[in-house]
C-alpha positions, 0 to 999 in steps of 0.5 A: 479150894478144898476147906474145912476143919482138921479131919473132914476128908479134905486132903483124901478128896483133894487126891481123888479130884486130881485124877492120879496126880494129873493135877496139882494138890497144894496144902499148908500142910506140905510144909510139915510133911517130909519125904518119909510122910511124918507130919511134924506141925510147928505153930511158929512156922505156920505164916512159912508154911502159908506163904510157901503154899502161895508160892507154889501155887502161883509158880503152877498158875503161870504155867497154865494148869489146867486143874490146881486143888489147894486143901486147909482149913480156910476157917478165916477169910484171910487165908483165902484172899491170896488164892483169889487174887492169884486166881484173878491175876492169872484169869482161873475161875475159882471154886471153894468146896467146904468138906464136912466130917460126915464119915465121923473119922479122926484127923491125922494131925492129932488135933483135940476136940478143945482145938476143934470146937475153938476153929469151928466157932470161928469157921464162916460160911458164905451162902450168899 
């Protein structure tokens, strides 16, 4: 699981580490992209668009993948708790990557820097 705020690189990282698409890449974000690529984020779907990334990414586990990248933000333990039951369910050891905005680029999905400070005070980090 790739995590981290809107525009850290996630999504580009998540590309690289499937090696040309060899691997899966799921993210919330598929649910608001259509085929030409245009973003169209709609909050009242947003609990659609997590339990449709769930289920594509248990569809993938049961056949035994080698590799599976899920990238979003994760700020909340929530968000993260189904892929670690899946990930027990079908036996994959599972690793969480925080992404950090090194690069100080923009985030694709236009979301203002209010927006940003609100998820990054809620963002926790488990060191130990």
């Amino acid at each position: 699981m790739l995590r981290g705020l809107p525009g850290a690189g996630k999504s580009t990282l998540a590309k690289q580490l499937s090696e040309g698409g060899k691997y899966p890449v799921f993210s919330i974000d598929d649910y608001f992209t259509n085929e030409k690529g245009e973003y169209n984020f709609k909050f009242d779907e947003n609990h659609k668009a997590y339990k449709a990334c769930e289920q594509r990414t248990e569809e993938i586990l049961k056949k035994s993948s080698l590799k599976v990248f899920i990238d979003n933000t994760f700020t909340l333990d929530w968000e993260m708790e189904p892929y670690f039951k899946l990930a027990k369910k079908y036996s994959y050891q599972l690793h969480v990557v925080t992404v950090e905005n090194y690069h100080n680029t923009g985030n694709i999905h236009n979301v203002n820097g209010e927006q940003l400070q609100k998820m990054a005070e809620k963002y926790k980090v488990k060191l130990l």
